[in-house]
C-alpha positions as CSV (number, residue, x, y, z in Angstrom):
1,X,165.2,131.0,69.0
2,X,165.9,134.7,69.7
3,X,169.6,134.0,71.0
4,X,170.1,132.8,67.8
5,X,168.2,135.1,65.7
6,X,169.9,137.8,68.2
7,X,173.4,136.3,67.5
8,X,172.9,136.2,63.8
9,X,171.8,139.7,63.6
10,X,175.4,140.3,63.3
11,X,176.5,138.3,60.8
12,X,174.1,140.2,58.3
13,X,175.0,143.3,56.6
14,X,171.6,144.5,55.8
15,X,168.7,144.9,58.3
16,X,170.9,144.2,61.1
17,X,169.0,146.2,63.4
18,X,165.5,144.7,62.8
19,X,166.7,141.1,63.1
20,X,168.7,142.1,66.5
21,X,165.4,143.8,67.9
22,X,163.6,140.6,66.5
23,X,165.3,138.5,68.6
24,X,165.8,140.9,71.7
25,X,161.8,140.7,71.6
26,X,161.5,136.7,71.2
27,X,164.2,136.1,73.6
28,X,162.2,138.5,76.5
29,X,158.7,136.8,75.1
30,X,160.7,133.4,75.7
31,X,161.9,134.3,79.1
32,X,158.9,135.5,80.1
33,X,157.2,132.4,79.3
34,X,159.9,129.7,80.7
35,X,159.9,132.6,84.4
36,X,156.2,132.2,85.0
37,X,154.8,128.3,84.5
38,X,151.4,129.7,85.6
39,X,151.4,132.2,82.5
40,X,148.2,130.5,81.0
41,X,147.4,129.5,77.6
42,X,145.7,132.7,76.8
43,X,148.9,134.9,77.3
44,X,150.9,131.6,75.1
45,X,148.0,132.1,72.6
46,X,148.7,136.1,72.6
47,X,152.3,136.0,72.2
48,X,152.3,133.6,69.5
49,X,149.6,135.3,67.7
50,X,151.6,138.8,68.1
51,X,154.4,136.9,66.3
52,X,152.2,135.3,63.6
53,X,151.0,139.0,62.6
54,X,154.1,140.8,62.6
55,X,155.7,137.9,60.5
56,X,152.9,138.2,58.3
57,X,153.5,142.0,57.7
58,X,157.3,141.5,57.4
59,X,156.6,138.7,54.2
60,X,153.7,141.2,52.9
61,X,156.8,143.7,53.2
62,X,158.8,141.9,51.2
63,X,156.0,140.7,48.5
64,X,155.8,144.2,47.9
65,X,159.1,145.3,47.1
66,X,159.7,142.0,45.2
67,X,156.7,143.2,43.3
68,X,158.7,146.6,42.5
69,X,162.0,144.9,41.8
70,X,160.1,142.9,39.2
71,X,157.8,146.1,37.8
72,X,162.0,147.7,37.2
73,X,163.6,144.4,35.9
74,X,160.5,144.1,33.1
């Protein structure tokens, strides 16, 4: 998934650099994880739960300034 969120970085105008480092991070987490078979459950459980929390701020983010586009469009 972060080779093609990496790739596809490109192809968007706007936040280009935040979806490239996106990716650049899940593609290292992903290598990281297929490198080392004995990496455990707990450091699985970790990684996935570091990407469940950033994902949530990103969509909390964008709730907001939704919120503001709506507040100037009324």
């Amino acid at each position: 998934m972060g080779v093609i969120r990496f790739v596809t970085a490109f192809d968007e105008y706007r936040h280009r650099g935040w979806h490239a480092l996106a990716g650049a991070l899940e593609l290292i987490a992903g290598i990281a994880i297929v490198a080392n078979p004995n990496i455990g459950y707990t450091t699985l459980a970790i990684l996935v739960g570091i990407g469940f929390i950033v994902n949530g701020i990103g969509l909390t983010a964008l709730g907001w300034g939704i919120r503001e586009v709506r507040r100037t469009a009324a």
